[in-house]
Structure formats: structure tokens, C-alpha cells
KEKE-3310 file (N, C-alpha, C; in steps of 0.2 Angstrom, whole numbers, plus 5000, padded with zeros to 4 digits):
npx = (5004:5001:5009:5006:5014:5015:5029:5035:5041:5053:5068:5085:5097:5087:5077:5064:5053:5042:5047:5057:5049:5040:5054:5059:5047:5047:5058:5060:5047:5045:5055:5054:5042:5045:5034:5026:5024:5031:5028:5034:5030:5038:5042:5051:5069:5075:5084:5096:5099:5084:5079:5074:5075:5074:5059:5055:5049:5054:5047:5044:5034:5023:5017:5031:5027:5028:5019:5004:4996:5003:5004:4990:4989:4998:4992:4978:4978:4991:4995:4984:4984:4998:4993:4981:4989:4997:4988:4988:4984:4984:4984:4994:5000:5010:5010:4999:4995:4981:4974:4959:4947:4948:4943:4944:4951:4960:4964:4975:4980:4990:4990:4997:4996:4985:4988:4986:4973:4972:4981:4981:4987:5001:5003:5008:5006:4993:4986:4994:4986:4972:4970:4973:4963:4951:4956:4963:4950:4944:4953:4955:4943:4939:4951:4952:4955:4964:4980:4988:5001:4999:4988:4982:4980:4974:4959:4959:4958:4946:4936:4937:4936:4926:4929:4926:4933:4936:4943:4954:4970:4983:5000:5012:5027:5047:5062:5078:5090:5105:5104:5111:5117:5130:5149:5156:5171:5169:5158:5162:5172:5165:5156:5169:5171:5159:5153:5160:5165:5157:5142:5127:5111:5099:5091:5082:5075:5064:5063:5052:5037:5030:5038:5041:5053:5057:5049:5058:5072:5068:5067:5079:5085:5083:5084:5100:5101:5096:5105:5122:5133:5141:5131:5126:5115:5112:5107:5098:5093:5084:5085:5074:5061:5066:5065:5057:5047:5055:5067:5069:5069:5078:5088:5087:5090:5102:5108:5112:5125:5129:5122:5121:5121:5119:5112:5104:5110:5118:5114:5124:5131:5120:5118:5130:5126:5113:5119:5123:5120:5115:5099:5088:5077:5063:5049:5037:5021:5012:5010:5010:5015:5031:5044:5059:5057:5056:5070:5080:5077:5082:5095:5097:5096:5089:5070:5063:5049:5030:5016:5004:4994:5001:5011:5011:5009:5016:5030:5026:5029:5041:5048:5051:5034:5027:5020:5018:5018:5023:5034:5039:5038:5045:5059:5060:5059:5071:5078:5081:5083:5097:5101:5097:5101:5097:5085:5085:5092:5081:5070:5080:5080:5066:5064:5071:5063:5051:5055:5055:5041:5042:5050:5055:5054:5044:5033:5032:5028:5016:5011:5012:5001:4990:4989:4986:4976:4964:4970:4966:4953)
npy = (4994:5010:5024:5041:5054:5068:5076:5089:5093:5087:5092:5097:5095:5104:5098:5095:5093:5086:5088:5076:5066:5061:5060:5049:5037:5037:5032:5020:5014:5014:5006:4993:4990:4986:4980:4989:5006:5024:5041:5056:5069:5083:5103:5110:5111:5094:5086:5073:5061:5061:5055:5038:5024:5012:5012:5023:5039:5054:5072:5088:5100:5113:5127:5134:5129:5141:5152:5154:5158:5154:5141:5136:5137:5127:5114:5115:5117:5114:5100:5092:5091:5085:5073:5069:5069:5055:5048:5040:5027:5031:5044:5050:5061:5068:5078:5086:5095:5094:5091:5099:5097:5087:5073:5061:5052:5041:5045:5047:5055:5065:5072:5081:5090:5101:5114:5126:5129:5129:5139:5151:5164:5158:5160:5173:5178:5182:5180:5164:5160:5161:5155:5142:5142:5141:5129:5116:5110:5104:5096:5086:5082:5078:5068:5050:5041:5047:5047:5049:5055:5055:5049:5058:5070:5061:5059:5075:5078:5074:5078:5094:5094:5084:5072:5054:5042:5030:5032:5036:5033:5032:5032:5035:5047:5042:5042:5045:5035:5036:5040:5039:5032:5038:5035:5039:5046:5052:5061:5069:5073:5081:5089:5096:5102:5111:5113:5121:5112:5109:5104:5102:5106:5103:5112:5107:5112:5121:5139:5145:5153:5146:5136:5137:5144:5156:5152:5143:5147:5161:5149:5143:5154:5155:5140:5145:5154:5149:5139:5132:5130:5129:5125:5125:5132:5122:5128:5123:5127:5135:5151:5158:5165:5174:5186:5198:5190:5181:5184:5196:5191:5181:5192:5199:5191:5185:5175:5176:5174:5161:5153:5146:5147:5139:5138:5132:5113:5100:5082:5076:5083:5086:5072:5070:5079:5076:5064:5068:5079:5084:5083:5084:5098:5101:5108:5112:5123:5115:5100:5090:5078:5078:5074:5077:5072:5058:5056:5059:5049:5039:5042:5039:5050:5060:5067:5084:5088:5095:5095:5094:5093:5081:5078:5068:5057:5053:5053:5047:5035:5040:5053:5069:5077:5094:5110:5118:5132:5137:5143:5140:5126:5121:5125:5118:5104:5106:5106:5097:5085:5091:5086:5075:5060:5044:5048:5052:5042:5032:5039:5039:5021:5019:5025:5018:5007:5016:5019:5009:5010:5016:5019:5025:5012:5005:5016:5018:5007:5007:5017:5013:5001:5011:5016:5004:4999:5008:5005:4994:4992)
npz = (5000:4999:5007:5010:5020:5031:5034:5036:5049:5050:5051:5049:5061:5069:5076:5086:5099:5093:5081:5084:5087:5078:5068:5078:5075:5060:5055:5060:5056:5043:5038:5046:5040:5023:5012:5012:5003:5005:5006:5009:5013:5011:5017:5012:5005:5009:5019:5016:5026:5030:5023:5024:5021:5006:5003:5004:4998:4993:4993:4987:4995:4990:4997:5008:5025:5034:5043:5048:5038:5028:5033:5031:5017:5011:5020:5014:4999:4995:5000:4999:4982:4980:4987:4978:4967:4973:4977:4987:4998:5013:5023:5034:5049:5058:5066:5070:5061:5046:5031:5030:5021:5014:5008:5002:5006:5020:5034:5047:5062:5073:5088:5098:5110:5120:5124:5118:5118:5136:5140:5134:5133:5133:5119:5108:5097:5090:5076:5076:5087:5085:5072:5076:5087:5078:5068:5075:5080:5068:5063:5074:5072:5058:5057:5053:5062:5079:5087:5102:5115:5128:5142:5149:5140:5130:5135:5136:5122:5120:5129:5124:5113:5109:5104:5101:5114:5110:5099:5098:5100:5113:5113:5119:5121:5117:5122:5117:5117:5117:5130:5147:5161:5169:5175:5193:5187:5175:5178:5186:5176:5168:5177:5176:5164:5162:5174:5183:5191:5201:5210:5200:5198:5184:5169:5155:5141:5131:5130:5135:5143:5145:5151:5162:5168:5173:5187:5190:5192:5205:5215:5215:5218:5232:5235:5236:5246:5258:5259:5260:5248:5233:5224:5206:5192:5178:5162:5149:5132:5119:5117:5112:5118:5128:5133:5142:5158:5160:5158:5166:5179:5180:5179:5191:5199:5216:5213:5202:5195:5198:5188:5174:5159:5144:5131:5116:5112:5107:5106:5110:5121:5128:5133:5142:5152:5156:5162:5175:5183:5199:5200:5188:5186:5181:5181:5173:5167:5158:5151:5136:5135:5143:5137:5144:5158:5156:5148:5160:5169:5162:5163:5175:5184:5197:5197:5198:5196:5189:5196:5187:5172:5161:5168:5179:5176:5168:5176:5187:5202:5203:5204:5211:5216:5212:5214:5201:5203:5213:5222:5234:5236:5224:5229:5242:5235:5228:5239:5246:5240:5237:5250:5254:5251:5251:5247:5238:5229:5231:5222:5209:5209:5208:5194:5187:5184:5180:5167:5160:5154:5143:5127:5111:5101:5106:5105:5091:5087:5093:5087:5072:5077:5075:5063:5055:5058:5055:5041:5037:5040)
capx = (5000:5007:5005:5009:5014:5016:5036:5038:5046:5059:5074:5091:5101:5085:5074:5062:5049:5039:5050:5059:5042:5042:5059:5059:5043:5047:5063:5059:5041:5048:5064:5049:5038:5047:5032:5024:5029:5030:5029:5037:5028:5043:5038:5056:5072:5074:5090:5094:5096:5077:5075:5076:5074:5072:5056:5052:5050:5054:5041:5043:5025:5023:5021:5032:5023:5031:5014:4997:4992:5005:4998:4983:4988:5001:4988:4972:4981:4998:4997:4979:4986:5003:4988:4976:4992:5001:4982:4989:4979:4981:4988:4997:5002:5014:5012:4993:4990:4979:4970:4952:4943:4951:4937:4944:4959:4958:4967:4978:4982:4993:4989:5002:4993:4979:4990:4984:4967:4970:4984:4982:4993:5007:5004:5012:5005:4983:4984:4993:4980:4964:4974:4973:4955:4949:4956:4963:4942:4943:4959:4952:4935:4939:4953:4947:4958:4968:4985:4992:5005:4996:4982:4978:4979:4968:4956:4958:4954:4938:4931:4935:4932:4920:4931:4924:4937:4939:4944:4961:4975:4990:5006:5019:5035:5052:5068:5087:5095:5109:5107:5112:5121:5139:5153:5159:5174:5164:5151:5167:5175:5159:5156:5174:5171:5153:5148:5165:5168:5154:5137:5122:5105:5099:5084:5082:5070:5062:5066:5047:5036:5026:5042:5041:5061:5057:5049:5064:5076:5066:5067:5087:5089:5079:5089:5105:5100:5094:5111:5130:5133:5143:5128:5126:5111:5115:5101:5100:5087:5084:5081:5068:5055:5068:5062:5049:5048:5060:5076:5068:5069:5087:5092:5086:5093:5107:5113:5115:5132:5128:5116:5126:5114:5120:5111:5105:5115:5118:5113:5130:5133:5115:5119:5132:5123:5108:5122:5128:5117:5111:5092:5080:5071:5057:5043:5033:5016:5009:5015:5007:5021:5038:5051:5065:5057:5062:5078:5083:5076:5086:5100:5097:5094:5082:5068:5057:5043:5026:5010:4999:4994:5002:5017:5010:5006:5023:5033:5024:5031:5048:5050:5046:5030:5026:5014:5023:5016:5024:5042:5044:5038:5049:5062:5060:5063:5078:5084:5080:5087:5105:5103:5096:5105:5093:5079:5086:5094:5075:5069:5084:5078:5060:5064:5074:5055:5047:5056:5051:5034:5043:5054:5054:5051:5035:5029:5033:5024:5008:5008:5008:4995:4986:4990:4984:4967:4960:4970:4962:4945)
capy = (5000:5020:5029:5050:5058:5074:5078:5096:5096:5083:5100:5096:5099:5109:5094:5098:5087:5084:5082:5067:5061:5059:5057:5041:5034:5032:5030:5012:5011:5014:5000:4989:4988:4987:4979:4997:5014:5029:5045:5058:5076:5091:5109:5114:5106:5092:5081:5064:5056:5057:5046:5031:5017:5012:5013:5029:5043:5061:5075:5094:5101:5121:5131:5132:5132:5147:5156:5155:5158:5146:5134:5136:5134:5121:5111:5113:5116:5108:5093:5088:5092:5079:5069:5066:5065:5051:5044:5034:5022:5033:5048:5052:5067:5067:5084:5087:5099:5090:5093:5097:5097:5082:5068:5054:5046:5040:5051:5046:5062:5064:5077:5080:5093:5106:5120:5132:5129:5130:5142:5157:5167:5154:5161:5179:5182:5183:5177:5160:5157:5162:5148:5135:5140:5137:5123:5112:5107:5101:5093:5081:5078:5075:5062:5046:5039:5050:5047:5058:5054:5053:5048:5064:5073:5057:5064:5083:5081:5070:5083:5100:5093:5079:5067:5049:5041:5025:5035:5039:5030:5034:5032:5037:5044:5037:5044:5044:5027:5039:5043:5033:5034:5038:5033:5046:5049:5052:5064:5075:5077:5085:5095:5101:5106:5114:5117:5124:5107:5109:5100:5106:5105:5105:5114:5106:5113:5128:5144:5150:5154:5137:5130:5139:5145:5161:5150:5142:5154:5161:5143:5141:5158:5153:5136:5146:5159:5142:5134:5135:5128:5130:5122:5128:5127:5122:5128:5121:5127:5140:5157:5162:5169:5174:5192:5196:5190:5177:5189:5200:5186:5182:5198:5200:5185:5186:5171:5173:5172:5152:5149:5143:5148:5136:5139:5125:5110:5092:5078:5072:5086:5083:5066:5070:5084:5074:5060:5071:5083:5081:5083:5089:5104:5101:5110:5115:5123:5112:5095:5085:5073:5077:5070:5076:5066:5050:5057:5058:5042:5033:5044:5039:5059:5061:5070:5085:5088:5097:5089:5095:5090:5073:5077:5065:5052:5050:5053:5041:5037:5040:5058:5074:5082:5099:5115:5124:5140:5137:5144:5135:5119:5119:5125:5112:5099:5105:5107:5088:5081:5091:5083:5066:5055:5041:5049:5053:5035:5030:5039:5033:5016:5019:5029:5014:5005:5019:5021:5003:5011:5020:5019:5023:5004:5005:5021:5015:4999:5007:5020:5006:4999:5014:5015:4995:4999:5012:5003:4986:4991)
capz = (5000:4997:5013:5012:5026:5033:5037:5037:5055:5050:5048:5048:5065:5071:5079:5092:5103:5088:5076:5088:5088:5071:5067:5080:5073:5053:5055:5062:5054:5038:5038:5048:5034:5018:5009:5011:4999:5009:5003:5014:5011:5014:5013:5008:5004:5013:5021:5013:5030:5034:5016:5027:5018:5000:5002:5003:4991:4996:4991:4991:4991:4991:4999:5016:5030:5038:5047:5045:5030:5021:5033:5029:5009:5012:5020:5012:4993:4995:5003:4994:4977:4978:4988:4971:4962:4974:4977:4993:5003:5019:5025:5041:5049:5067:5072:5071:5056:5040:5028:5031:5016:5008:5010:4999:5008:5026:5039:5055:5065:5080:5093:5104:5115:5118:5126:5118:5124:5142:5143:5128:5136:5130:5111:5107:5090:5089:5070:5078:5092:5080:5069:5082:5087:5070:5063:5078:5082:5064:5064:5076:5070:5051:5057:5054:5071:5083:5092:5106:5118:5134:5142:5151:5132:5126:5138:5136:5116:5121:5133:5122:5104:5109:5098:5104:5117:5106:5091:5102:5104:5116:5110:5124:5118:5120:5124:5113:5118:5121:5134:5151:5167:5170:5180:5194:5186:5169:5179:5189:5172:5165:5181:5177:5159:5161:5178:5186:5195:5205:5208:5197:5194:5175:5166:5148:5137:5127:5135:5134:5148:5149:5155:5172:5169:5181:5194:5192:5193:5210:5218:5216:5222:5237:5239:5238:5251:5261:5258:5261:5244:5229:5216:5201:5187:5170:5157:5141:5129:5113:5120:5109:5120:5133:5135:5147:5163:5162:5157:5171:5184:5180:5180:5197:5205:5218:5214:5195:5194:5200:5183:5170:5152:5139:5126:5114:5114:5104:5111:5113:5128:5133:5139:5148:5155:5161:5168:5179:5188:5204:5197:5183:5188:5176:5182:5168:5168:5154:5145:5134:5139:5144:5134:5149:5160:5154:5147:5164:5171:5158:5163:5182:5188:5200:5194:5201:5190:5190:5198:5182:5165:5162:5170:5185:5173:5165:5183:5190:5210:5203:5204:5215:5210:5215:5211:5198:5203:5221:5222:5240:5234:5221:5233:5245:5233:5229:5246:5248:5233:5238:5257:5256:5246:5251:5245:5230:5227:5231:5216:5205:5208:5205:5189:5180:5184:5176:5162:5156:5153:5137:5120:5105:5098:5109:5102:5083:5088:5093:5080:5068:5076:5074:5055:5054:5063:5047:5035:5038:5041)
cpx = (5004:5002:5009:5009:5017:5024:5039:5044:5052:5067:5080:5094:5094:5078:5068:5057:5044:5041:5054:5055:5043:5047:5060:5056:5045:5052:5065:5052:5044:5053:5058:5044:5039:5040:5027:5027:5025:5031:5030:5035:5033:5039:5045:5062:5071:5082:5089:5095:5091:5076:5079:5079:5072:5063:5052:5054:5049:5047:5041:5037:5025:5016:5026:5027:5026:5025:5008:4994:4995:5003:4994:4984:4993:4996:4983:4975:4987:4996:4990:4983:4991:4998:4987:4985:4997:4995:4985:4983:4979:4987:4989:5002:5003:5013:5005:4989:4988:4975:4960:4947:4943:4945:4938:4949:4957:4965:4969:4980:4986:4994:4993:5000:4990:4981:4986:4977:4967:4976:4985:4987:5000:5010:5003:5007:4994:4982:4989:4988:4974:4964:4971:4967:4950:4949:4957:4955:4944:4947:4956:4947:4936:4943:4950:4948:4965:4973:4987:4995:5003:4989:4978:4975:4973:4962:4952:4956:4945:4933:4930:4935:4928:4920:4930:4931:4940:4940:4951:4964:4980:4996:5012:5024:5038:5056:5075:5087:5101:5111:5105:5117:5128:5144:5156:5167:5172:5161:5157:5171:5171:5159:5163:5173:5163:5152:5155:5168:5162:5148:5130:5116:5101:5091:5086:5075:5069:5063:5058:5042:5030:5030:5044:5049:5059:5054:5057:5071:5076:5069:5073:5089:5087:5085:5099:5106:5101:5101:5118:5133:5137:5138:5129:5117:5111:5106:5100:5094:5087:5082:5075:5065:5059:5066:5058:5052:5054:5068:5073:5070:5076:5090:5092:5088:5100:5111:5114:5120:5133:5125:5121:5119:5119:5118:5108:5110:5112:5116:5117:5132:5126:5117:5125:5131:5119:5115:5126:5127:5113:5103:5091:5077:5066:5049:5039:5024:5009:5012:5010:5011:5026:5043:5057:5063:5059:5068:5083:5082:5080:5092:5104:5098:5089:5079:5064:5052:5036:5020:5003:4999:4996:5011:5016:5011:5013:5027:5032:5025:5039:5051:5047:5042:5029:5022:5019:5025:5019:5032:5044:5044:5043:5057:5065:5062:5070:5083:5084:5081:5094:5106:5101:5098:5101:5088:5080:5088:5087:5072:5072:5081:5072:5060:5067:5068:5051:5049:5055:5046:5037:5050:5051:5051:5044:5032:5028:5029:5017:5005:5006:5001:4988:4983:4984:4975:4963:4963:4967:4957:4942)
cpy = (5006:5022:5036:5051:5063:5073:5084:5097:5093:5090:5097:5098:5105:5105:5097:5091:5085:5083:5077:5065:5059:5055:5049:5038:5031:5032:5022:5009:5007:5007:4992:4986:4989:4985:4987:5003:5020:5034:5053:5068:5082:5095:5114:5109:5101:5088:5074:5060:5056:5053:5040:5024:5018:5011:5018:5035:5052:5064:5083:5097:5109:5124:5130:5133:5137:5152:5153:5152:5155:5140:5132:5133:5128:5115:5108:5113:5113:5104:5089:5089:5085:5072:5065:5066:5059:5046:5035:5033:5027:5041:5051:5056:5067:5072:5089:5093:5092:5093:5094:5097:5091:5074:5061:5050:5046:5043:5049:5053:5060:5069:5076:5083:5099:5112:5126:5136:5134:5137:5150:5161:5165:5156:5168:5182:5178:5178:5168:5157:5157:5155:5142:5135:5137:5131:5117:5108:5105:5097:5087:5078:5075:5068:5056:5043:5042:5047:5051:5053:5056:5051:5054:5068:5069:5062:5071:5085:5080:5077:5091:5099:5090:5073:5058:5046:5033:5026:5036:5035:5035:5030:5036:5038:5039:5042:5042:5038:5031:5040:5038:5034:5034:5037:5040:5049:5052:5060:5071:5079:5082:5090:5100:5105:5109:5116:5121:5118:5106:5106:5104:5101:5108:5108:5112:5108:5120:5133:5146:5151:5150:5134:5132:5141:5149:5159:5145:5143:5157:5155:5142:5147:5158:5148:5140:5152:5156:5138:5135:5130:5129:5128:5128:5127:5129:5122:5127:5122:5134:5145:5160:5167:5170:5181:5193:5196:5185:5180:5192:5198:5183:5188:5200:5196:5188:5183:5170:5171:5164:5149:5151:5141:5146:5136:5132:5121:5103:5089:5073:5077:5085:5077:5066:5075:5082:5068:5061:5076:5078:5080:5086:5093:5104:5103:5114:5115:5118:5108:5091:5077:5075:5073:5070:5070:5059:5052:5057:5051:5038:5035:5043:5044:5057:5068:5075:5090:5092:5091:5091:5091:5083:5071:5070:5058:5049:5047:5046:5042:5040:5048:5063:5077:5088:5105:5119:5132:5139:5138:5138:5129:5116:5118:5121:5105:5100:5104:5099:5085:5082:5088:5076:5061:5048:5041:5047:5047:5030:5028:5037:5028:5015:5021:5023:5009:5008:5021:5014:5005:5015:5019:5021:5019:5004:5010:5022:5010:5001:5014:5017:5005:5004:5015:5009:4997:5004:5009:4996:4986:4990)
cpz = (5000:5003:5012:5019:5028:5037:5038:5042:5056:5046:5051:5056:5071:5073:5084:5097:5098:5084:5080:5087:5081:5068:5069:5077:5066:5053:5056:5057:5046:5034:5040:5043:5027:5011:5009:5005:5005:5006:5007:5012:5015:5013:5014:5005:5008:5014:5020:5018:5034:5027:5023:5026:5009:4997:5005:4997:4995:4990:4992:4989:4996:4995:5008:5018:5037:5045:5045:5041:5027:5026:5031:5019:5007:5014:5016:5004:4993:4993:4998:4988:4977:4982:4981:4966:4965:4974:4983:4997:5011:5018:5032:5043:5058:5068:5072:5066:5051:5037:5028:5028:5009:5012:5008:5001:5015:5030:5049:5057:5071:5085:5099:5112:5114:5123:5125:5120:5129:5144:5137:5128:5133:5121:5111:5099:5088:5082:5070:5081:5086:5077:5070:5082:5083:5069:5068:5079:5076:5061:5067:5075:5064:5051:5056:5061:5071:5086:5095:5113:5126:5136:5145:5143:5128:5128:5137:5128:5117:5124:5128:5114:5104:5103:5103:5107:5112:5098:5093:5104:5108:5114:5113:5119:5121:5122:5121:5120:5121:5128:5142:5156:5166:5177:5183:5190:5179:5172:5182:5182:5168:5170:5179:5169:5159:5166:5183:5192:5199:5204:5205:5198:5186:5174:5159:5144:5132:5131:5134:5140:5150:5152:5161:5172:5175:5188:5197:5197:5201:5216:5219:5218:5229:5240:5240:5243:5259:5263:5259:5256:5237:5221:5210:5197:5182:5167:5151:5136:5124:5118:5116:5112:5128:5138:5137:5155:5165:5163:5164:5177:5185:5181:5189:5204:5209:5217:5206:5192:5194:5194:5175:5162:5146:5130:5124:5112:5109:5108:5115:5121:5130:5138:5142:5152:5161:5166:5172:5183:5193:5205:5191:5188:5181:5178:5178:5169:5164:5150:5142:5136:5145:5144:5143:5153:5161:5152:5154:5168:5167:5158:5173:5186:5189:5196:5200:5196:5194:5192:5194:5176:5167:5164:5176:5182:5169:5171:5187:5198:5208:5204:5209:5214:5214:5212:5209:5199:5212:5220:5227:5237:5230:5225:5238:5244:5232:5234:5247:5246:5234:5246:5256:5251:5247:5247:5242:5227:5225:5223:5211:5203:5202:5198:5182:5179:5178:5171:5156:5153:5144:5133:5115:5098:5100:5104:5094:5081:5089:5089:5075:5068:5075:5066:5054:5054:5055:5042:5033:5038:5036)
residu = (UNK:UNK:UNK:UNK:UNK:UNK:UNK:UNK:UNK:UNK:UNK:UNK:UNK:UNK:UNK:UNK:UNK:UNK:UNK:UNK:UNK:UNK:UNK:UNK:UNK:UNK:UNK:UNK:UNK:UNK:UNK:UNK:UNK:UNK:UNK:UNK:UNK:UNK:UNK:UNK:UNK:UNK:UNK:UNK:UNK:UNK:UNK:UNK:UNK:UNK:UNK:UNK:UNK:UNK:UNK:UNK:UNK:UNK:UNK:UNK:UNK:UNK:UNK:UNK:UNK:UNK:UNK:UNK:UNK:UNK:UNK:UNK:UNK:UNK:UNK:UNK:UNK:UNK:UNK:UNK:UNK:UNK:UNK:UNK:UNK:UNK:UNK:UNK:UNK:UNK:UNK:UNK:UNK:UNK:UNK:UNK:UNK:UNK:UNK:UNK:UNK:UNK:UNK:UNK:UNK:UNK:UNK:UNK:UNK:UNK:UNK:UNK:UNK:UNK:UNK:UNK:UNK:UNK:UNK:UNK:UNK:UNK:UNK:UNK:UNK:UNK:UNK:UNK:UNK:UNK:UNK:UNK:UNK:UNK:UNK:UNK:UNK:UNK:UNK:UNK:UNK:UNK:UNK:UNK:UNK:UNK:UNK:UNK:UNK:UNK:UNK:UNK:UNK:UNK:UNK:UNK:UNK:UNK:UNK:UNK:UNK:UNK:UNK:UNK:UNK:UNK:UNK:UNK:UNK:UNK:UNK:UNK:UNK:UNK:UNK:UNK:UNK:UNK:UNK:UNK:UNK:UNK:UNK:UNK:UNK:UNK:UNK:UNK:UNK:UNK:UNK:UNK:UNK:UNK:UNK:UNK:UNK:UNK:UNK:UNK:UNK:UNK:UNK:UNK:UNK:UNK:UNK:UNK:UNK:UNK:UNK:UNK:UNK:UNK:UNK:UNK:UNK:UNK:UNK:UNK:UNK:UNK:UNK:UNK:UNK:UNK:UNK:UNK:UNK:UNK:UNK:UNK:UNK:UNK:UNK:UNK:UNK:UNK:UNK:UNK:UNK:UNK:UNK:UNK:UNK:UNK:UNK:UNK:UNK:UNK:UNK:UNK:UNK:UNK:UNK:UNK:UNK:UNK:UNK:UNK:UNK:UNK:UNK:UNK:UNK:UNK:UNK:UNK:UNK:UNK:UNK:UNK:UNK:UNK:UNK:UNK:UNK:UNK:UNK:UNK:UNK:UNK:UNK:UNK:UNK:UNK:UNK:UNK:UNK:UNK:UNK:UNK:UNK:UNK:UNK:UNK:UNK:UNK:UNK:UNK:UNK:UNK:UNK:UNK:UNK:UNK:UNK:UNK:UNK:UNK:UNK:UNK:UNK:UNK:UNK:UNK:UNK:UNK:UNK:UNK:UNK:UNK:UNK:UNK:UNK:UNK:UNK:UNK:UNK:UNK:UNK:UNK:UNK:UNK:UNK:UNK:UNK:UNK:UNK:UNK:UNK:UNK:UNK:UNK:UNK:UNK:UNK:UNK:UNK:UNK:UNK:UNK:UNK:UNK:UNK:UNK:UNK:UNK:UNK:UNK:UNK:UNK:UNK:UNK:UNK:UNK:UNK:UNK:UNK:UNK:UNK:UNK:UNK:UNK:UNK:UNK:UNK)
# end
């Protein structure tokens, strides 16, 4: 059978949590199912090592998708257009745009999450959000069957687009294979080229104001107030949207000269990043998942994490949970992660348990199955 599918966010060296999603998925599906042809829809050049496999067929279909309005004509004209002329058996799209007016092909979607929903605030530009308002309710509805990467997200489409619960799979991400514990002389030589020798706590992710950086920031200058310590915290993530309250909140610290702002980073200094801090601070206001999470679990860092969204549901018993909007809270955990070795060895354990619950291979295997399910029917 010819399956198209939407690949726009598979970019060169410029990955994110959805293009990983992606990336991991048909990079296996793909090699897994050789009796299939894939037809891989770009919306510019594209890099020859997302061509997988010998059976797939690259595809650059006009316009980029840069804002809005070329979504909008990427989607609805593009993508149908190399459609009717590829005339595949299905079409499936990782990152939750599709066509909504295209009626003759059957349609897998995968919604990663309804942020925008619950937190508006999070989207800076009105002809974005309007966007979202818009199309996401038709995005879901026209699917023929849903994928989204937790079960809270299951959930939160059924309640605000009223998409039937058995139209919805879950499909957990995974986490890079990379990345994995290190031996202490491994973890001292790291703290000597990155953190000044000293023990750190990490923040990994987007710099925008979902991921709670300024209560962060707050909470470490709190434990180093609290402390007679030399930590440090390493933060790894695009600055994009560092402007605002979060520059304001750094700038204000006492203890800024101790936060160590990295910028974005490979994932070769990632992993020695996460095998070597004495936690994740991931307390983010909203997650459809949280990739770090596991990335630290499978790095054996303890985690402290938000007690919202589906942070609870990934973490599990393995991690700290706490009210993101609570400086102490967050504070607290850190004080008790850098004192209790115990504890924190506790978590460790639990965390190489919860991290069984997720991979890659799994998340490839029940996309499939979702594939399978509309294309057998």
C-alpha cells in the first residue's frame, strides 16, 4: 500500500519534541515495513538522511509552512494536490496539522497537545492562536483515528472537541537510547568542563514561559539563600522567547552568577549533561508529555517535576511532584534532593522501573497499530 505523510518538522540539526516524535517513529516504521511505499511530504528542501529506507519517496510540496496563511495553503492546497496525484491508501500526519477538506483518503492524525486551549497566554501572535481556534476542532473531528501521547491529552481532546474516546490512541513517547548513566569519574570530568567542578541542577528545554524558567530561577535563588553551597544550574534550551519575565527574573537574582545559560545544545553534551546533575528541575506549567522526564530516568537523575497536566502520569512514584506555581515547593525539593542521598537514590531506583513504561520501539509499535486499525478496516 502508498501511505503519504506529513514531514515538514523533520529540519536538519533543528529537531524539536515533535520532530523526535516523528523522526523516531518512521525512521523504524519505515525499515519495519518494507512491503509498504512511503511518501514523505517536505515543505522545503529536505536532508537525505530522513530518506530512510528504499522505500520511501521524498516530496517537496509548496508552499512552506512558515505562518498561518502558508499553513493554511500548504495544508488545504499543497498537501491535497501531491495527495490526488500520489492517490495513497492513507495519509498520516505526526504533528497534528491535516487537511480538512480532503474527504477521499483516510486520515491518522497525531495530537500531541491542547496547550493552547488551556493556557492562551502561551501564544504571542493573535493570527497564531485564531489559527489554532479554528482549525485544531477540525483537525480532530475530520481524522478518521487519533494518536496523542498521553492519556491525560487522550482525555483533554475527548472533553474540548468531543472526539469519541475509542477514536484515540495513546502512544507514549520514547527517549534517545543515548542517553544513560555515567561513571563518577565520567560525571566529575563533566562537572569540570561545564559546571566549574561543582554539583548542578539542570533545566532542559524551550526557554518560553510554559516551561516555568522564572519560577525556576526564583526557587534556586531561594535554595542558595537556604544553603551553604557552591551548586550551580546548568540551562539548556533555545532562547527564543527569553524576553519578558523570564530575562527580568534572571536579571534579578542574587545568585545569577551560579546559573550557567547554555544555550542549545547536541545531544552528545546533553547526555552527559543529564548523567551528571544532581536533578532535573522540570517543572513546567503544561505538558502533553515530557520527553525530559524519561531522558533523565534513563540517565538515572532524579527528577522534580510538576504535579499538572500529564506530568503525574509519565513521573509516576519516581519523581518529585510539585505546584509549579509554588516557588517553596519547588524549593523544598531542591533542598532535599541536595541533602538526602537516600531519598534521592529511592527515586533513582524507581525511575529505572518507570522508564520501562517508554521507548521509541514501543511508540513506533503502537503507531503502527494505529495505522493498521484504518487501514484494515
Amino acid at each position: 500500500m502508498k501511505i503519504a505523510v506529513n514531514t515538514r518538522l523533520l529540519l536538519k540539526d533543528r529537531l524539536e519534541g515533535i520532530g523526535w516524535f516523528t523522526h523516531e517513529c518512521l525512521s523504524r516504521i519505515v525499515r519495519q515495513h518494507p512491503e509498504h511505499q512511503f511518501y514523505f511530504l517536505f515543505d522545503r528542501a529536505y536532508d537525505e538522511s530522513f530518506v530512510y529506507a528504499p522505500n520511501v519517496t521524498p516530496v517537496v510540496t509548496h508552499p512552506q509552512a512558515r505562518h498561518p496563511y502558508l499553513w493554511y495553503l500548504f495544508f488545504e492546497v499543497g498537501v491535497p494536490r501531491e495527495v490526488r496525484r500520489i492517490r495513497p491508501d492513507l495519509l498520516l500526519s505526526t504533528d497534528g496539522w491535516i487537511p480538512t477538506r480532503m474527504q477521499d483518503v483516510p486520515i491518522v492524525d497525531v495530537i500531541h497537545d491542547l496547550n493552547f486551549v488551556h493556557h492562551p497566554d502561551f501564544i504571542e501572535k493573535q493570527s497564531v492562536k485564531r489559527y489554532y481556534d479554528r482549525f485544531f476542532p477540525q483537525f480532530a473531528r475530520r481524522a478518521d483515528r487519533l494518536a496523542t501521547v498521553s492519556e491525560y491529552t487522550r482525555q483533554d481532546i475527548h472533553q474540548q472537541y468531543g472526539v469519541p474516546l475509542e477514536k484515540i490512541d495513546v502512544v507514549y513517547n520514547g527517549s534517545n537510547e543515548l542517553y544513560h548513566p555515567l561513571l563518577p569519574a565520567e560525571q566529575a570530568a563533566v562537572k569540570t568542563e561545564f559546571s566549574q567542578g561543582s554539583d548542578f541542577f539542570l533545566f532542559v528545554g524551550l526557554i518560553h514561559k510554559r516551561k516555568n524558567l522564572a519560577n525556576i530561577f526564583r526557587a534556586f535563588d531561594a535554595f542558595k539563600e537556604q544553603q551553604a553551597s557552591d551548586a550551580k544550574l546548568v540551562v539548556v534550551g533555545d532562547k527564543k522567547w527569553w524576553q519578558g519575565e523570564i530575562e527580568d527574573t534572571y536579571l534579578a537574582m542574587k545568585h545569577r552568577d551560579d546559573v550557567i545559560m547554555m544555550g542549545r545544545q547536541k545531544i552528545e553534551v546533553l547526555q552527559k549533561l543529564y548523567g551528571s546533575a544532581r536533578a532535573l528541575v522540570y517543572t513546567s506549567l503544561f505538558e502533553g508529555f515530557g520527553i525530559p522526564i524519561v531522558e533523565a530516568f534513563n540517565a538515572e537523575t532524579a527528577v522534580i517535576t510538576s504535579n499538572v497536566t500529564s506530568m503525574p502520569e509519565v513521573a509516576g512514584e519516581a519523581a518529585v511532584l510539585v505546584d509549579p506555581n509554588s516557588v517553596p515547593e519547588i524549593t523544598k525539593a531542591m533542598t532535599r534532593l541536595w541533602n538526602d542521598d537516600a531519598y534521592r537514590d529511592d527515586l533513582i531506583a524507581k525511575g529505572r522501573e518507570q522508564r520501562k513504561l517508554f521507548s521509541w520501539q514501543q511508540t513506533a509499535d503502537r503507531l503502527w497499530q494505529t495505522v493498521e486499525t484504518v487501514l484494515c478496516r
